[in-house]
C-alpha positions, -999 to 999 in steps of 0.1 A, spaced: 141 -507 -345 124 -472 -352 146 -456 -328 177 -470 -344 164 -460 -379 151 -420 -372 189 -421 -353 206 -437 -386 180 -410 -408 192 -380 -386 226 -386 -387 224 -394 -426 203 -363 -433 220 -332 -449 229 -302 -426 210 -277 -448 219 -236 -443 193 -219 -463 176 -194 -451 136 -202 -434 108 -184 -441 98 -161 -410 80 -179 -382 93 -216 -395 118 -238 -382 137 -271 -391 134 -304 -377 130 -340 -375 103 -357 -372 91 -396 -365 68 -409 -395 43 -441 -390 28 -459 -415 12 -483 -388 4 -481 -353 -1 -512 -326 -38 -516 -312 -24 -504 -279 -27 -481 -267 -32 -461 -300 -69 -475 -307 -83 -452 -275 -69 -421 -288 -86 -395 -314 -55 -375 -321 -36 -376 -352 0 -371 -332 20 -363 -302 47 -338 -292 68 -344 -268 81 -311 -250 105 -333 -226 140 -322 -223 169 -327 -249 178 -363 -233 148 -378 -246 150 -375 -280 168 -394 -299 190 -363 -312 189 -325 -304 170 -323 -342 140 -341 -333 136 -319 -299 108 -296 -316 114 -271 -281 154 -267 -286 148 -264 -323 128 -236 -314 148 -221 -290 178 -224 -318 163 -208 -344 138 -184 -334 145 -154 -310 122 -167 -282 113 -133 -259 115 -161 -235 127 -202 -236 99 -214 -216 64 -227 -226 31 -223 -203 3 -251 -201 -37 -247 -197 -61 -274 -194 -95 -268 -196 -116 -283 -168 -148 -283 -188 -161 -279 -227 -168 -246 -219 -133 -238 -224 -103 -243 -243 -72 -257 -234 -40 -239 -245 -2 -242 -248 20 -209 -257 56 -207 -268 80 -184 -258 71 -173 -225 33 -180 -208 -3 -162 -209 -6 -140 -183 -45 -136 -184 -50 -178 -181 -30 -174 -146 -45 -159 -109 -17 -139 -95 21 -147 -99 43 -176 -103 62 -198 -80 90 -221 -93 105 -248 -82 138 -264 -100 141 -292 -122 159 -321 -103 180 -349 -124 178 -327 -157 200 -356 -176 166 -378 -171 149 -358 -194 116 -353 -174 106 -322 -158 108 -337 -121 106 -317 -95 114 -328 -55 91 -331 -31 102 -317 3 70 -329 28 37 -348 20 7 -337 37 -25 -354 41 -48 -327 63 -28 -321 90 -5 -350 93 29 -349 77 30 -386 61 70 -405 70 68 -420 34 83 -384 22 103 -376 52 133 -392 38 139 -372 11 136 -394 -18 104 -380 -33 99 -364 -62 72 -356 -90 69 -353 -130 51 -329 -141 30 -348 -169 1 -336 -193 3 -369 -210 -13 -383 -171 -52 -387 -169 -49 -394 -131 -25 -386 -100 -3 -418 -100 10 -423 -67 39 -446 -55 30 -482 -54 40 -487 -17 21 -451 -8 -10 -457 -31 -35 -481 -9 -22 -457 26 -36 -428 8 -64 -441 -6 -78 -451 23 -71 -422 37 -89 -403 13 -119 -422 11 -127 -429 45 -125 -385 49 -148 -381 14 -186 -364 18 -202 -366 -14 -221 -339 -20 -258 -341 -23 -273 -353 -57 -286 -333 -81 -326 -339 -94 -314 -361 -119 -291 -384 -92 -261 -374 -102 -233 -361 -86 -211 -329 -89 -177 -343 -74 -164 -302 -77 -182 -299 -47 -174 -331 -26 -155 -324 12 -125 -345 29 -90 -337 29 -69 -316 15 -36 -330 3 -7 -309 3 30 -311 -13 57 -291 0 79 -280 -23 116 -263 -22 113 -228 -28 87 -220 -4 58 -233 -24 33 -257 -16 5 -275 -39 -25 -284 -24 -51 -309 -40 -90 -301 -26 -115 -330 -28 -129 -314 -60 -92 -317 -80 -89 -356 -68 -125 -367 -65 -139 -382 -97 -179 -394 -103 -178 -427 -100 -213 -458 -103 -216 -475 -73 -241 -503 -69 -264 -512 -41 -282 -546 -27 -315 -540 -21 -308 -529 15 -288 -502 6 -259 -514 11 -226 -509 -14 -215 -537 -31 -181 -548 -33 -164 -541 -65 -195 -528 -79 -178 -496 -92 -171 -480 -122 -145 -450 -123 -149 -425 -149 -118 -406 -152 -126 -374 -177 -117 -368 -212 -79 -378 -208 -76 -413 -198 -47 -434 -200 -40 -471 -194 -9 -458 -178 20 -435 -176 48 -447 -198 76 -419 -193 90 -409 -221 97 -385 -252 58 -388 -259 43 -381 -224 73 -358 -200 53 -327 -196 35 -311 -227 25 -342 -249 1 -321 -264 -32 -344 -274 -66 -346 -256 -78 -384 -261 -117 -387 -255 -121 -425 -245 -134 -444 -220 -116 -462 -191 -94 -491 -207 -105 -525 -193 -84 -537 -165 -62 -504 -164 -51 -490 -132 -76 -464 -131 -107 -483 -130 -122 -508 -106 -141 -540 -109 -165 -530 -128 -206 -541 -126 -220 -546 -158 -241 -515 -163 -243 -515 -202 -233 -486 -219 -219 -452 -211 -249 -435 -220 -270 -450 -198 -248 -446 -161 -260 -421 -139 -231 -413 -116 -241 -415 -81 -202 -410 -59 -168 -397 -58 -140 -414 -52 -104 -402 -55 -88 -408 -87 -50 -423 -78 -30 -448 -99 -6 -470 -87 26 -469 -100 59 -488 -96 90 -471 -112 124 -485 -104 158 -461 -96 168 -434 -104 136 -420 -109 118 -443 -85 107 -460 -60 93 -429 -48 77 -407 -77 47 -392 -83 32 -384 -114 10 -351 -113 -14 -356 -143 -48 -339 -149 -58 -329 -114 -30 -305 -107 -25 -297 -143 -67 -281 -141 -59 -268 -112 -28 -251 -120 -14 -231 -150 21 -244 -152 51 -228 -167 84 -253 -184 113 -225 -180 140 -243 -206 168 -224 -199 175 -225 -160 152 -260 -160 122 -252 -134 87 -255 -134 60 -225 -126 31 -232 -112 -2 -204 -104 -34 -212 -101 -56 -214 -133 -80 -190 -143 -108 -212 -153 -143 -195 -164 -161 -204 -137 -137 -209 -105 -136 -187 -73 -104 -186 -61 -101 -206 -29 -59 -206 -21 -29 -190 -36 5 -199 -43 28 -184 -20 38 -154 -37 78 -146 -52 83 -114 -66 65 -108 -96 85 -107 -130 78 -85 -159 47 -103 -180 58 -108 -219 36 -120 -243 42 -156 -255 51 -154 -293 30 -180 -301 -4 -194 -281 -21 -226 -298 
């Protein structure tokens, strides 16, 4: 019903020609005078924007990207992602081309597959986990959105328990600090590694999947089943619902716990609250998702660990996707992207 009412409301609204003040733009926006409990009671921002591509939004007018690319003289149409991996930094988005100093080296793109879905989906060409090329990608049907709105790495439903294992049966935490916890940055196990077409490849260490995590012992010493509690970072969701509010750039940092009974989390022990947990483990952080045709079966959604890990760069106009590792405060650069020839930097016109 609000759909059909902002559509009715845009094509009702006057086409107005005056002039804009410098650096403003016209556009449509969606008003609320009341939100539903979920998933909207987890979430500390006032508003999303949704940077998907024109076929999400209900009209070209309430696309706040193409509005900007239509009435501003962009030095370039293509917007450029950070996410800050700790409080000690900020996360940024910049309009109109990228920041060259939050990036390590130069850019690799890949193109947009299936445009007309409106999500900045990209295809995967092999799946790696260490050294083993895994069949579930080897037929060609994989692909992966690229999605800030993602707390986790969601991971095809038919995949997700194969890797998982995987994963965890390969994971060395690392030792505990004097106060028992544990710094899951520094955790060892495979690597897993995404081949992409034109010649780049992302790779996900331990450190960008592995998340602190409770886990429970008997007075043995040994773990109890399902006593664990998942803590997921600042941006978790209960899941990814692709749309004009989450492809790619829905620009809102949510700090809230773990829904109960969301994907991300596991059977939780009753530990009281938050405050109190001393995280002890890692465990990999990988949701479970099940997506039907066209975009599915097979699609991953690249949330928070690859979006830390790499800067990424939304090229509007020839629809691809940039990716270079991040230039966090505090990182030592372990692995590059394969190199392409380097383009001329331009400074984004505006950086928020």
């Amino acid at each position: 019903a609000a759909a059909a009412a902002a559509a009715a409301a845009a094509a009702a609204a006057p086409n107005t020609t005056d002039t804009l003040p410098l650096h403003c733009m016209e556009m449509r926006i969606i008003t609320a005078s009341e939100m539903s409990h979920e998933p909207f009671h987890a979430f500390s921002f006032d508003g999303i924007v949704g940077l998907g591509l024109d076929s999400l939004a209900i009209s070209p007018e309430f696309s706040m990207f193409s509005m900007l690319s239509a009435q501003q003289h962009l030095q370039e149409a293509s917007f450029g992602v950070f996410l800050a991996e700790s409080d000690d930094e900020v996360s940024e988005i910049s309009f109109g081309g990228h920041s060259p100093a939050r990036v390590r080296g130069s850019l690799s793109w890949t193109p947009v597959v299936m445009p007309e879905e409106g999500h900045w989906m990209i295809q995967i060409k092999h799946l790696r986990i260490g050294d083993r090329v895994v069949d579930f990608c080897e037929d060609g049907t994989c692909r992966a959105v690229v999605d800030t709105g993602t707390s986790l790495l969601a991971v095809p439903v038919d995949f997700a328990d194969e890797l998982r294992a995987d994963l965890e049966d390969n994971l060395k935490n690392p030792p505990l600090s004097a106060e028992g916890r544990v710094d899951c940055r520094k955790a060892e196990g495979l690597p897993v590694h995404f081949e992409l077409y034109g010649g780049m490849t992302i790779t996900l260490l331990p450190g960008d999947y592995a998340r602190p995590t409770l886990l429970l012992e008997d007075e043995e010493g040994e773990e109890l089943a399902g006593a664990e509690l998942a803590v997921t970072g600042a941006n978790a969701t209960d899941a990814p619902a692709l749309g004009a509010n989450s492809s790619a750039g829905a620009v809102a940092v949510a700090d809230a716990a773990v829904p109960e009974g969301s994907a991300e989390s596991s059977e939780r022990a009753d530990v009281g609250s938050m405050d109190d947990i001393i995280l002890n483990a890692c465990r990999p952080t990988i949701m479970p998702i099940a997506l039907p045709e066209p975009i599915g079966p097979k699609l991953f959604i690249w949330g928070e660990p690859v979006l830390t890990k790499y800067y990424t760069v939304y090229h509007w106009g020839n629809k691809s996707v940039g990716f270079g590792i991040a230039a966090h405060a505090n990182d030592e650069v372990t692995e590059q992207v394969p190199a392409q020839p380097a383009k001329p930097k331009r400074r984004p016109l505006l950086s928020v």
